[in-house]
C-alpha positions in Angstrom: 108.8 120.0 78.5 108.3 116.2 76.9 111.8 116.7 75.4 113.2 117.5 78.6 111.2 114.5 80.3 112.3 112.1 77.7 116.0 112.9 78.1 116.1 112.6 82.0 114.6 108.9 81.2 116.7 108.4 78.6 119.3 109.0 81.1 118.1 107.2 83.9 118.3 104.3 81.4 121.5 104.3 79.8 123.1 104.7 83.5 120.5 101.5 84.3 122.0 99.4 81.0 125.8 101.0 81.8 125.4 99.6 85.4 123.7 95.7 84.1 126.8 95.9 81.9 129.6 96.1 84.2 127.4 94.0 86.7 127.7 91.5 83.8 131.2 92.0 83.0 132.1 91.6 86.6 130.3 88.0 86.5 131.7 86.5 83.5 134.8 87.8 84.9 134.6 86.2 88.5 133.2 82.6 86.5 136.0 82.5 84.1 
C-alpha cells in the first residue's frame, strides 16, 4: 500500500520536474 503511494508521488513529481524543465528550456530558449 505505502509502495504503491510512494510511486504515484514519485510520479506526480518527475511529471512536476519534467514539466519545470521544458518550462525552463522554453525560457532560455525565447531569451537567447
Amino acid at each position: 500500500m505505502f509502495l504503491l503511494n510512494f510511486n504515484k508521488i514519485y510520479e506526480t513529481f518527475s511529471k512536476i520536474i519534467f514539466k519545470s524543465e521544458m518550462i525552463q528550456s522554453c525560457y532560455v530558449t525565447v531569451v537567447s
